[in-house]
N, C-alpha and C positions, 0 to 999 in steps of 0.2 A: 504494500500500500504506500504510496508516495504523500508525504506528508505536509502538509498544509506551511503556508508561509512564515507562518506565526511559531515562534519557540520561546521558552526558558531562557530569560534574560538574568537570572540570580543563576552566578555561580562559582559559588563558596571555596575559598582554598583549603586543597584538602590538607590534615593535619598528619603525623606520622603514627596516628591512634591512640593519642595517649590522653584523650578521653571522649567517652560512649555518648551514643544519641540519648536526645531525653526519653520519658518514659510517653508509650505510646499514650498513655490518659491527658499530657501534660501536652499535646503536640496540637497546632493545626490543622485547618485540613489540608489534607494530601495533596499535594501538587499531580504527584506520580503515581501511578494504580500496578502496579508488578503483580502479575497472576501468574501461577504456578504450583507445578505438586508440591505438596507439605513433604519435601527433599531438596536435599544438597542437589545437586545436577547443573541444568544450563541457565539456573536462575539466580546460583548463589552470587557470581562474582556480582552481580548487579545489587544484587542485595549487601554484599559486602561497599562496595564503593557509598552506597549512602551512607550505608553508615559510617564511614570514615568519613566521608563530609560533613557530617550529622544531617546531612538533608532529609525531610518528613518524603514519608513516602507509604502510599496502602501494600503493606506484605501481604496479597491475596495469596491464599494456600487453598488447592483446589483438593477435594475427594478425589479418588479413583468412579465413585457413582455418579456423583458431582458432573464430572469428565464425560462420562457417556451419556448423561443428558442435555449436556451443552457443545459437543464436541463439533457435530453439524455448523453448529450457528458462527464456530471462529473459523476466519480465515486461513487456509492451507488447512485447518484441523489438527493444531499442534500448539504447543505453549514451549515459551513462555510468550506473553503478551505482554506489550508496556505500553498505558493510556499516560499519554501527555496531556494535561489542561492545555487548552488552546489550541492544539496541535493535532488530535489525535491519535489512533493507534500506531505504534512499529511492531512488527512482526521478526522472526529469526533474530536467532540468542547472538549470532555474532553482530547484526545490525544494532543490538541492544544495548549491547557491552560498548559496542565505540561510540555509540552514542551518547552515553551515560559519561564514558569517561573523558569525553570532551568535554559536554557540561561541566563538568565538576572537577576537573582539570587534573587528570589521571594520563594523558595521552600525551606527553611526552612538552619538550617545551620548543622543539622544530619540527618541521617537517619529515626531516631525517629523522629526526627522534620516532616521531607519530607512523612511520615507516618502518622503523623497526622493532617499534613494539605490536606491529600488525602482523612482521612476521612469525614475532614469538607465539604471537596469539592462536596465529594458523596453523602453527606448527605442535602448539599444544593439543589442540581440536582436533589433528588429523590423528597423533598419537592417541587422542583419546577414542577414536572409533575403535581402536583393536580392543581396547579394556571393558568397552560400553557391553558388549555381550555378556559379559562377566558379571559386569553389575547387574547390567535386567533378569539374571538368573537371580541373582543373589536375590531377589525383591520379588520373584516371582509367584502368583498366588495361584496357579494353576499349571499342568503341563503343558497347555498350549501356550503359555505366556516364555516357556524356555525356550531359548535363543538357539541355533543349531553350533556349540561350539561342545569339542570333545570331554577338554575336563575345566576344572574353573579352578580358580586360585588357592584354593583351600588344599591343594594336593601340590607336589613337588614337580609333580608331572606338568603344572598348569603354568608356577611359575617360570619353569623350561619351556614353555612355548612363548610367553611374551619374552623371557630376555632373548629369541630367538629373531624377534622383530622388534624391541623396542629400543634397543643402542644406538641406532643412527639419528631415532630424533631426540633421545637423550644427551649423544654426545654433540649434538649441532647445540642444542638449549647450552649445555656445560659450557661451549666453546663460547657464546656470548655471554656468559657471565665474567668469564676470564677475561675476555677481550676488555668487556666494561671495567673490568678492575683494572686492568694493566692501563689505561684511558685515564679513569677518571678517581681510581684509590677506593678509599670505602670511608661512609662516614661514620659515627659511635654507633651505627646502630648495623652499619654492615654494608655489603656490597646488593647492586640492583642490576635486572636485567640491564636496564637501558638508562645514562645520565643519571642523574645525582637525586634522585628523589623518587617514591613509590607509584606505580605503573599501573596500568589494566595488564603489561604481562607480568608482573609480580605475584598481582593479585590472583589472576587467571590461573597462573602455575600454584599457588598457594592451595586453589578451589581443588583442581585436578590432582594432589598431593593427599588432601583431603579424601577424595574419593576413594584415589589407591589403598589410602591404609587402612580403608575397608574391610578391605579383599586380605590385603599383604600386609599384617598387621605389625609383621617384626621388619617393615620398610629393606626387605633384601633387594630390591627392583633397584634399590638406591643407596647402596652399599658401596659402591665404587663412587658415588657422585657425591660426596660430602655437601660440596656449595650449593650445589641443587637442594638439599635436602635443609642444609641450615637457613634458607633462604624461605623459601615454602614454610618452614618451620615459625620461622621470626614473624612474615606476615600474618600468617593464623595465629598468632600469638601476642598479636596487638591489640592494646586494652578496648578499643573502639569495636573490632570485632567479637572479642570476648563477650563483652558487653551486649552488643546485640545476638549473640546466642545466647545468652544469662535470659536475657527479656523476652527473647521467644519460645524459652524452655517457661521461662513462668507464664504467660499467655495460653500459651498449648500445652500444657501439662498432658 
């Protein structure tokens, strides 16, 4: 859907997370309407960026029943969905994510920059199709819902098939974090994918880290990759984040 002329003219610098949004009783209304399943997935990182701006925003979290009653009425037939005031709806999580982190000044601070955290970004998403089977097994509430993949992570056998395809877009990611360090140093709080301050591919990589240690709870996939892993580690580990998983554990009990 191509989106109306009109956009988000507030847009907040983001902080390094070292303190959470207010509480949802305490908030305005929502600028932003984020709809999506009550999961981590392709709706976290956007969910994570407001909150590191602290920007108000409706966290819609949809049922699975929910879903197949409205599923017809959204376009394409898929989520996540992001309603802009003024602007309308965007559609697909990578349209969402750059969009959000433009707003909210996540997307680098050049062009080059915004360029290459687009690559990270793509390059996280395309790694993440081989693992996405793995998850929707994991979550799966029926045998039709299982995904046609031999074994899943939970066995030895499983993590020997992704580290059999997952090192090239591992060691590309690793190779730009080094680059960046050897470029631009690291500040007290550590080195970033891209220039001197926190990213949509920080955050992105953070989300997809997340996900994996799911599956791969003793993080073996990332056993050779320290910087990846203490990097993923730091940004989930930011008070602002924190925070808004604090507050949506107390909401959704």
């Amino acid at each position: 859907m191509t989106p109306g002329t009109t956009s988000p003219k507030a847009k907040p610098q983001p902080s390094s997370g070292s303190s959470g949004s207010k509480s949802a009783k305490t908030r305005s209304k929502p600028k932003y309407t984020l709809t999506y399943f009550d999961t981590i997935g392709h709706a976290q990182a956007t969910r994570y960026m407001f909150a590191l701006a602290g920007v108000d925003f409706d966290d819609r979290r949809v049922s699975e029943a929910e879903w197949r009653r409205i599923q017809r009425t959204v376009p394409l037939e898929q989520l996540p969905v992001l309603e802009v005031e003024g602007m309308g709806a965007l559609h697909q999580s990578v349209c969402i994510d750059r969009f959000v982190a433009k707003q909210l000044g996540f997307y680098g601070k050049t062009d080059v920059e915004a360029a290459q955290i687009d690559q990270i970004h793509t390059t996280i998403a395309e790694a993440g199709r081989l693992v996405m089977p793995f998850v929707q097994n994991m979550f799966a509430t029926s045998p039709s819902d299982v995904q046609p993949v031999a074994v899943g992570l939970d066995t030895e056998e499983g993590v020997e098939k992704l580290r059999t395809h997952l090192p090239r877009y591992l060691n590309f990611l690793n190779s730009q974090v080094v680059a960046n360090e050897t470029v631009n140093g690291q500040d007290a709080e550590g080195v970033y994918f891209v220039g001197t301050s926190l990213s949509l591919a920080d955050i992105y990589w953070a989300c997809a880290w997340e996900i994996a240690t799911e599956l791969d709870t003793e993080n073996t996939l990332l056993e050779d990759y320290p910087k990846l892993f203490n990097l993923a580690k730091r940004v989930s580990k930011l008070p602002a984040i924190q925070e808004y998983k604090r507050q949506h554990a107390e909401d959704h009990p």
